[in-house]
N, C-alpha and C positions, 0 to 999 in steps of 0.2 A: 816579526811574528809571521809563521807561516800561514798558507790558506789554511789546513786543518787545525791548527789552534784555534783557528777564526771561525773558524764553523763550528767548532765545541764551542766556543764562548757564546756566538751567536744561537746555537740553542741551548745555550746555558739559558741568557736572557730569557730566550722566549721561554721555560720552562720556570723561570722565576716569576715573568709578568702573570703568566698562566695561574702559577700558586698562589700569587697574594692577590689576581682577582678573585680566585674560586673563593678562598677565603672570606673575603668581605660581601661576595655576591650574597643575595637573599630572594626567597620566592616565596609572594605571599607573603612577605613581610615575615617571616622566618629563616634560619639555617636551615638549608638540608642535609643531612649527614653524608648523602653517596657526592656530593659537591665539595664538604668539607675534607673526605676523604683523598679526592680525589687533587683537592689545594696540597694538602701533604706531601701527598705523592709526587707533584710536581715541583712543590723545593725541595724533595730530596733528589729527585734526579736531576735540578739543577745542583746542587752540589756534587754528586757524581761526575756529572761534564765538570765542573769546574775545576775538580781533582784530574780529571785524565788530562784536561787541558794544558794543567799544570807539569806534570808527569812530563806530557810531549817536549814542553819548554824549556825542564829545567836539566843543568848538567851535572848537579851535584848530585854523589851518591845518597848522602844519609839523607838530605832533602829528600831523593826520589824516595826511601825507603819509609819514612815518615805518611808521604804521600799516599804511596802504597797502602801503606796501615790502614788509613784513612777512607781511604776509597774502600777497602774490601768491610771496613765497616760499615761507610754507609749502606752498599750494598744489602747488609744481613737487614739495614731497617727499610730499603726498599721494599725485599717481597713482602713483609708484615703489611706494609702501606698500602703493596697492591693486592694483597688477600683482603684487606678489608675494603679497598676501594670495588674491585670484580666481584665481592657480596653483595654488594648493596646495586652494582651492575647490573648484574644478573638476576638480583632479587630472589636471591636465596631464603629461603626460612630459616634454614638453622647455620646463620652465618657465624656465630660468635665458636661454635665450638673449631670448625675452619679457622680463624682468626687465631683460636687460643692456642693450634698446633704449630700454627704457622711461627708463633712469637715463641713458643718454649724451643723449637727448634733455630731458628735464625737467632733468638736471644739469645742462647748459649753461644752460638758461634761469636755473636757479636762480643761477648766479654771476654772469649777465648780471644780473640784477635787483636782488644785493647790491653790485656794484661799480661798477654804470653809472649816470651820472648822475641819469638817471631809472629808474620802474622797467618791467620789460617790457611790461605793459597800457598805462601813461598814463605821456606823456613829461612833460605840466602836468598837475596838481591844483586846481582851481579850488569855495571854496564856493560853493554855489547856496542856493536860496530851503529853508527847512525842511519835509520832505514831512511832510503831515497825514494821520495813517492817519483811518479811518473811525472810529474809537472816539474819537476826538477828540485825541489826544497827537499831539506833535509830535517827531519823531527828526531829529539833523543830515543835509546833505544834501550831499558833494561829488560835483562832476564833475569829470572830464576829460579829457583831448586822449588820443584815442591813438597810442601809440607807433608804432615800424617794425617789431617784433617783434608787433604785438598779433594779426595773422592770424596768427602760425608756435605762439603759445600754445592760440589756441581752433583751431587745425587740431589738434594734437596732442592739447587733448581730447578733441576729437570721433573721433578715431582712438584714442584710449584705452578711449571709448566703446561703440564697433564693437566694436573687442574683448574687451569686456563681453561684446558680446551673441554675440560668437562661442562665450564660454566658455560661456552660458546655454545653446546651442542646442546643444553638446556632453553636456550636462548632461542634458537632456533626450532626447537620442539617447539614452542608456546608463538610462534613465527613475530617472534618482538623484532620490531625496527631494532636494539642494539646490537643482533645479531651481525650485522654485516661489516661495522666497525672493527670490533673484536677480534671478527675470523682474518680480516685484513690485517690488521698489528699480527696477530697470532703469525701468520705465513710470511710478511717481513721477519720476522724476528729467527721464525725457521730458518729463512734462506741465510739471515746475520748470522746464527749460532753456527751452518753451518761453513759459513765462509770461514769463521774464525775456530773451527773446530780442527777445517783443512789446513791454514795457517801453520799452527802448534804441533798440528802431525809432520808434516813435511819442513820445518822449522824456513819457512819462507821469510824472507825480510820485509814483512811487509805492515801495515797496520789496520788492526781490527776497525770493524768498523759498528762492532753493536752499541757501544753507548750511544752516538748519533741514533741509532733506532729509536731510543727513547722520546725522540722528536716526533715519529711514526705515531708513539703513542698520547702522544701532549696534543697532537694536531688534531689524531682521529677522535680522542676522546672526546676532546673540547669542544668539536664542532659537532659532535650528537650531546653532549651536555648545551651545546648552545641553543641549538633549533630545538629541543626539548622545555630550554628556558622559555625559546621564544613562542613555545607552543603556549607554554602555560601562562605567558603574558597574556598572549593572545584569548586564552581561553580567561582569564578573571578581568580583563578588557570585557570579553562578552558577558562575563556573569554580573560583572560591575554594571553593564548598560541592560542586563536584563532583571538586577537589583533595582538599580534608579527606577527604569518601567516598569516594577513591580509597587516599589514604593509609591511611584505615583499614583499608581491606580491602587493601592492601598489606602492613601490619601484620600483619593475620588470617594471610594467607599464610605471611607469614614464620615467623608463630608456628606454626603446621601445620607447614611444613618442617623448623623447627628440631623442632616434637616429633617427625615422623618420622624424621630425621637420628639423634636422640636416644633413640628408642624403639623396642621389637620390633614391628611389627603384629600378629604373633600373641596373646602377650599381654599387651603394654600397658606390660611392663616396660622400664626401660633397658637400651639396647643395649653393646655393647663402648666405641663411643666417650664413653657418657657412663660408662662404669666404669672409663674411662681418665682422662677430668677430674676425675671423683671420687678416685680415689686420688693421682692427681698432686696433688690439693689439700690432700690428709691427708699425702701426704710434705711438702709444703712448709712446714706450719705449725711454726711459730718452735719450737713443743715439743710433738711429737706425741707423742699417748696410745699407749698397746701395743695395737695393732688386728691384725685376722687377713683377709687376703684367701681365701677358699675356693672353689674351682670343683669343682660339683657333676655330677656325667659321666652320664645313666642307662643302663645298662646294657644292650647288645641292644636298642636305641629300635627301629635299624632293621627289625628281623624286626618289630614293631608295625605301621612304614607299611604292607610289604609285603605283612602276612597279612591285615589289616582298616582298610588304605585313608589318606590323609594325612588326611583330615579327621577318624578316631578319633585320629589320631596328635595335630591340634593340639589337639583337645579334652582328650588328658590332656597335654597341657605344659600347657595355661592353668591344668588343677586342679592341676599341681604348682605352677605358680606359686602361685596363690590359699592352697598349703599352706603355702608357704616364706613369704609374704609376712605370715601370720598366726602363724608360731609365731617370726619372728628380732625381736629388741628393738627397739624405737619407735629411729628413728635409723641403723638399718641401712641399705646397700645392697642390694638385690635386685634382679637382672640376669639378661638372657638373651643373652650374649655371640654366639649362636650357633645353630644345628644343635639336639642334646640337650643341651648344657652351661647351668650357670646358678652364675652367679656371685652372691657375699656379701661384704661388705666390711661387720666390726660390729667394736664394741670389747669388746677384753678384761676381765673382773673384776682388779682390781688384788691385788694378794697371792697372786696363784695362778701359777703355774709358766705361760709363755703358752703353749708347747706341749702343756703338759697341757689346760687350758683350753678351747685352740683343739678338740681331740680328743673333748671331751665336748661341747661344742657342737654339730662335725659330725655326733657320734653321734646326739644328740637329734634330727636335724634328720634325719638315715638313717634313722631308726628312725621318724617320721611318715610319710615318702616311702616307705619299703616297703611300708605299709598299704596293702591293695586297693584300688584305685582301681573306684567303676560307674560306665561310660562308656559313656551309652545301655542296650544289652543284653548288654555287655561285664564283667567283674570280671575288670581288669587289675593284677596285682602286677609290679613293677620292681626291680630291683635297683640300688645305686646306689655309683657310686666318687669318691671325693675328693680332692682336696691343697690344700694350706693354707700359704700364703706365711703368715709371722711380721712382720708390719710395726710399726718400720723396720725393723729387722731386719738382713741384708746387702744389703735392695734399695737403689739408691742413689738410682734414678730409678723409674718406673709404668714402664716396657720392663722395666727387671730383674724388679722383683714380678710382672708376668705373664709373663716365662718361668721364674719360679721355680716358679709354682702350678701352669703347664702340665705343667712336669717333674715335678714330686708325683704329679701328676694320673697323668700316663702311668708313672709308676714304678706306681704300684695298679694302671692297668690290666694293664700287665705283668707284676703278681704275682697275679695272679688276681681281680681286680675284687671287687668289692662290697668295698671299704674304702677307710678313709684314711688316706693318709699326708704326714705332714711335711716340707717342703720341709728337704735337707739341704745342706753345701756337696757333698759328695762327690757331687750330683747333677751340679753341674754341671762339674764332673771330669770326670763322663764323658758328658754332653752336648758338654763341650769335645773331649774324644778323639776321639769319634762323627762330629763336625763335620769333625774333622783327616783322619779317617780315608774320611769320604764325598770329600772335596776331594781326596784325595789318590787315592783309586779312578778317579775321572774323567780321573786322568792318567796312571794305573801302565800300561797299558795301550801308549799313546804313547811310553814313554819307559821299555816293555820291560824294569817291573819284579818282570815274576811270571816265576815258573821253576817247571818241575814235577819232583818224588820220589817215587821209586817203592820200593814195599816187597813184597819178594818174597812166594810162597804156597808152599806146601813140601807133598808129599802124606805119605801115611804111610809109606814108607819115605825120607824126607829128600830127594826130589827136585822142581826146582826144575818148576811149572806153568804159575806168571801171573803177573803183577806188578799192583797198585793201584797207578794214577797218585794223587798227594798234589799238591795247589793249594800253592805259599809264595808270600807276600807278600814281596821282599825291600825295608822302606821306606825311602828315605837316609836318613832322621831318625831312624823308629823302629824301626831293624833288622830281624829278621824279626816277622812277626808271622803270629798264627795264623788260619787257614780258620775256625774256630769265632768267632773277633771278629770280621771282616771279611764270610765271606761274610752272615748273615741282614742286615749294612748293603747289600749289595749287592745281595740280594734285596727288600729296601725300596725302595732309589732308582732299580728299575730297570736295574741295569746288568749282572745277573747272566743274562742273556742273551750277550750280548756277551763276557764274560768265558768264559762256557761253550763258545761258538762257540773262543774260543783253547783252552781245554784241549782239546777234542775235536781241534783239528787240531795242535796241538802233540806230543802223546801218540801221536798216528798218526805223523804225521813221527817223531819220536824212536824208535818201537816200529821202525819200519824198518831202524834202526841197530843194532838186538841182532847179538848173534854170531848166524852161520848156521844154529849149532846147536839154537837156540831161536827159529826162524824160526816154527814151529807155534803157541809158545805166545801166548796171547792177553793181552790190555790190559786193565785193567778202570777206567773210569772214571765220576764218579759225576757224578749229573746230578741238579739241580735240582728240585720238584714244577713252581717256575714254567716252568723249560724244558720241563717234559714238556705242559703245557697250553697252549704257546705251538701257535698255528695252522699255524706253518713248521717244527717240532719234526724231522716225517719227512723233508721234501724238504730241512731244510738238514743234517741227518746223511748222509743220500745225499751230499748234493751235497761234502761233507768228505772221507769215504771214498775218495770217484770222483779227488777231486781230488789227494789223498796217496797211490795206486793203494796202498789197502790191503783187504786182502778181510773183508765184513763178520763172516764165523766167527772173526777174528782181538782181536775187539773186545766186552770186557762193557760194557753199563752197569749199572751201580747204582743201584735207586731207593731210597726211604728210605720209611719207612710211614706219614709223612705223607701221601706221597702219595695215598696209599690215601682218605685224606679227602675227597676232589674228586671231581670227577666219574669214577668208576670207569668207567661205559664208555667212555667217551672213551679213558681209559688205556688198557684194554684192546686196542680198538682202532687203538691205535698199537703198542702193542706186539705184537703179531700180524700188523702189518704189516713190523715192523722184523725180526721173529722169521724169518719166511717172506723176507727179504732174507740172513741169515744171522748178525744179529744177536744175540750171547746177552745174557739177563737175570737178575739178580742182586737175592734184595731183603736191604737192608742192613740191619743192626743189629737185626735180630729180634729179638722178646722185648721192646725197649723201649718199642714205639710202642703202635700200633691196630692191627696188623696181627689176622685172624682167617685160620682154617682155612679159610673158605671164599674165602676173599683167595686162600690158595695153591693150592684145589682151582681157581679160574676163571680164574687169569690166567697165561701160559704163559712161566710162570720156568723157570729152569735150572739156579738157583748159590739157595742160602738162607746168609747169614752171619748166623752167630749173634752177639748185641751181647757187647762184652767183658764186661758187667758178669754175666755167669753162667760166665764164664772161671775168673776171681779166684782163688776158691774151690777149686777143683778140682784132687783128690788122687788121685796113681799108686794104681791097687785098689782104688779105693773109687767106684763109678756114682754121680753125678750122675741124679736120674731125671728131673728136669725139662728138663736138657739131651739125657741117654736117649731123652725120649718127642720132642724135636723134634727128633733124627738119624732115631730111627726114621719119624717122621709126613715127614720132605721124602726118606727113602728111598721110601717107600711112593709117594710123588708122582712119584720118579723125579726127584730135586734130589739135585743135589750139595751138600755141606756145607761150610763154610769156618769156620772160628773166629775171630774175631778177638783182638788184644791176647795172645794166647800171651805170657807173660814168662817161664815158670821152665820145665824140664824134665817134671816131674812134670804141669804141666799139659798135655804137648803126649801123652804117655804115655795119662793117663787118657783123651784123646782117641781116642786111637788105639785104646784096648780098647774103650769105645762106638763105632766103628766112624766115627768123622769122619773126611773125603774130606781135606780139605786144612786148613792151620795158616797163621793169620798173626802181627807181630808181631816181637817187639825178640828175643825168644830166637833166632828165625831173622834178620833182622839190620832196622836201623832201617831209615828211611825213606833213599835214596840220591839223592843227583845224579844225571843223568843219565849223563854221562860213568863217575860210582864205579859203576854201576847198570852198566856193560855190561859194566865191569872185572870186578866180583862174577859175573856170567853167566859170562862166559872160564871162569871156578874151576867153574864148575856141570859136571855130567855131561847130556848130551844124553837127554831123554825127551819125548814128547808129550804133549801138555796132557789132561788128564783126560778121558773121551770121556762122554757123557750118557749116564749108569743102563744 
């Protein structure tokens, strides 16, 4: 075998190893097409060497003529291979319709040259004399005739060629690195065509040397498809390590979010939603332990922010927390659901009553929290109120246990704070009524089912003066129900406004209806602390009066001595405006509230009712001094007296010797319908309503 067989075969090989790496190679865990293209490419043109190499070696005719065949076919499926490999090169756009000239043209030669007698280059094969390279060996030597096709094959190289170098000078427009590979094959391949161009003219005995070129193109290609690969390693190497650090700190994030999701900012501790997966996780387990959820309430927090600022405020939650966190058992929950509240979720000692248990707990846990708190330049003491769901208990789900603990919760604050209490069922009894009955307020209204009763006033020789308008609920479900359960829901939710605008104008309407005889006497109806602090209080009473054409001398209202807790001048100064309209005022239930002496000396009342509970008591001949000293103290102010709750005789009696103006109450007759109410007036004897001191 000579050296130039050897050098064909050896870049046979390398064009063969070339072709089934590109093949198998992947980037990005994909094929790329201008790679796959370019594997093709490369076992054909190891086939091509393999054929010439053959040719050089062998010394039979029809063998070589075979050969021949062979080769000039592969050739036709060469250029195809390399127009679509130099598309995707060069990165053409519109590589396929290039591609599809390329194949209709080479295609047809390719079958012309399988199936035609002879093949496209040479129609005869003829051996010639053996060329003697310079090294001194000798390789076979055929010629032959050329065919009718042999111009329409090297036109269409040469025009294959062209557009090589159209790609190359593309390449170079757009200054791409593949530009310098290209232009270098391209100028080898020049100088091969034309060595082997001069060859064939001057019939030299020598041997071509462009198949070996194709080694020019195997080497150059590869090695900018290589550093190209190894770019792009290189580059999802770095997107890979700038994914992981992305992720991680995507992680970090998450984890931050989830803790604040999960945690108070203030102080550190779990929030509501994570004291809700925590309990839902202790209801759930197959055979939970006797645990106690408790919500710890402090006391008046807010007058803290208000007098000395939010930021003393969160610095003593965080030392409550840091207290609570330190005295409840390894294993506990401790939460800040909230506002002031903070939640505990711990287990019970076993053998001990769990209510009791739970109670000495909170206790232990009240009785650290009550300890002074120094907060800066502060010594803060707190009070604190509790309730304590029993779990499982009757929670069935983490909703139920926390509105069990809530309702605890708000039962102690209800009964006077600073303690705790046991979540019962009977709470939620009346959580459920509560519920029934706020739902049911939103509607009574619409569907016109309040009515008002009036309960006469009687002076001291048994004639009739005033009447108090009385609010009934009448409920379809729950029959009547009483002003004492209903309205403080009404003044919670809000709707005790609204409700007070209908009594006020219903009371007037109806009061219009009285017999003639008692056209003088006046209405007395009782009004709200929140109506009276409402902003529209004066212009919407006006605007009722004006609208009912009732005159406002005709109309008490009644405050309660709550109200006296609010803002007294504000009070005042509505009441002095309503007073000077023609308005009288009445303050109700005396004796029981806040009221003081200097309440009655600065606010310009008219009517003082005394609370029934100093009624009760009281026997025909025998003074009463504490009821005594408050006839006498709202004479001296120039108040009329009224009593309430009168039940027996003997009480309406002893009244009348201490010198009270008027009597209310069941002795004199209950509360009436309207209509029984004007009936009962008809029976009355005609007098005018009591006249002021």
């Amino acid at each position: 075998m000579t050296l130039f067989v050897s050098s064909q075969l050896i870049a046979c090989g390398i064009c063969l190893f070339a072709g089934f790496y590109s093949l198998l190679a992947r980037s990005a865990g994909q094929r790329d097409p201008m790679v796959l293209a370019f594997g093709n490419l490369c076992l054909l043109l190891a086939a091509y060497l393999l054929l010439t190499a053959s040719i050089a070696q062998t010394n039979s005719l029809n063998l070589a003529c075979s050969l021949v065949r062979w080769q000039v076919a592969i050739a036709c499926l060469i250029f195809p291979a390399a127009t679509w490999f130099i598309g995707h090169y060069a990165q053409l756009q519109r590589r396929r319709p290039w591609l599809g000239v390329a194949c209709a043209i080479f295609g047809g030669l390719f079958f012309v040259n399988l199936f035609s007698p002879s093949s496209v280059i040479y129609s005869a094969i003829a051996k010639g004399a053996p060329i003697v390279l310079p090294w001194g060996e000798t390789v076979s030597n055929f010629v032959g005739q050329k065919s009718s096709l042999f111009g329409v094959y090297y036109l269409a190289r040469d025009a294959a060629y062209l557009w090589a170098i159209g790609c190359c000078i593309a390449l170079w427009r757009r200054n791409s690195t593949r530009a310098r590979p290209l232009t270098l094959y391209l100028l080898i391949q020049a100088v091969a065509a034309i060595h082997g161009e001069v060859i064939s003219r001057a019939e030299l005995r020598s041997v071509s040397y462009e198949s070996l070129i194709f080694l020019a193109l195997v080497v150059l290609m590869g090695d900018q498809l290589r550093r190209e690969l190894q770019h792009r390693a290189t580059l999802l190497t770095r997107n890979l390590d700038e994914l992981r650090s992305e992720t991680l700190r995507r992680e970090q994030v998450e984890s931050n979010l989830r803790h604040l999701a999960y945690h108070d900012t203030v102080t550190g501790l779990p929030n509501r939603l994570a004291v809700r997966e925590h309990v839902q996780t202790a209801l759930m387990a197959k055979n939970p332990a006797g645990s106690a959820l408790i919500m710890l309430d402090l006391d008046h927090f807010r007058t803290i922010n208000e007098a000395l600022g939010h930021d003393v405020g969160d610095k003593l939650l965080k030392a409550v927390a840091t207290r609570l966190v330190s005295a409840v058992p390894s294993g506990s929950l401790v939460a800040r659901p909230g506002g002031d509240e903070f939640a505990l979720h711990l287990k019970l000692p076993v053998g001990l009553a769990p209510a009791g248990a739970a109670l000495d707990i909170a206790g232990d846990l009240t009785k650290q929290l009550t300890a002074p708190f120094r907060i800066g330049a502060h010594d803060l003491a707190i009070g604190v109120s509790g309730g304590i769901a029993l779990l499982p208990g009757m929670a069935g789900d983490v909703d139920s246990a926390l509105r069990q603990v809530a309702m605890a919760l708000h039962k102690a604050k209800a009964t006077g704070r600073n303690r705790t209490i046991v979540f019962e069922q009977a709470m939620q009894a009346q959580a459920d009524r509560r519920l029934l009955l706020e739902k049911g307020l939103r509607l009574a209204l619409e569907r016109d089912e309040f009515e008002l009763h009036y309960q006469p006033q009687i002076d001291a020789s048994g004639q009739f003066v005033a009447a108090e308008a009385l609010l009934r609920w009448c409920h379809p479900i729950e029959g009547m129900i009483s002003p004492e359960e209903f309205i403080p829901i009404a003044e919670e939710a809000g709707l005790i406004h609204a409700i007070g605008r209908y009594v006020m104008q219903r009371a007037c309407v109806e009061r219009e209806g009285w017999p003639t005889a008692h056209a003088t006497a006046r209405v007395s109806i009782n009004v709200s602390p929140w109506q009276l602090f409402a902003q529209d209080f004066v212009t919407s009473l006006q605007e009722i009066v004006n609208a009912t054409r009732t005159l406002p001398r005709q109309v008490t209202i009644e405050i309660t001595e709550s109200a006296l807790l609010h803002d007294l001048d504000d009070l005042t100064r509505k009441i002095d405006e309503l007073a000077n309209c023609g308005f009288h005022f009445a303050l109700d239930d005396f004796g029981s509230g806040y009221a003081s002496l200097g309440h009655l000396k600065k606010l310009p009342l008219h009517e003082l009712k005394i609370d029934r509970a100093f009624i009760e008591n009281l026997q025909a001949g025998v003074t009463d001094p504490f009821v005594n000293a408050i006839i006498t103290i709202a004479h001296e102010q120039k108040l009329l007296v009224v009593a309430e709750g009168v039940e027996t005789e003997p009480q309406r009696v002893a009244l009348v010797e201490m010198g009270c103006d008027a009597a209310q109450g069941h002795l004199i007759s209950q509360p009436l319908r309207a209509d029984s109410f004007c009936h009962w007036l008809e029976q009355q004897p005609a007098r005018q309503v009591l006249a002021n001191g």
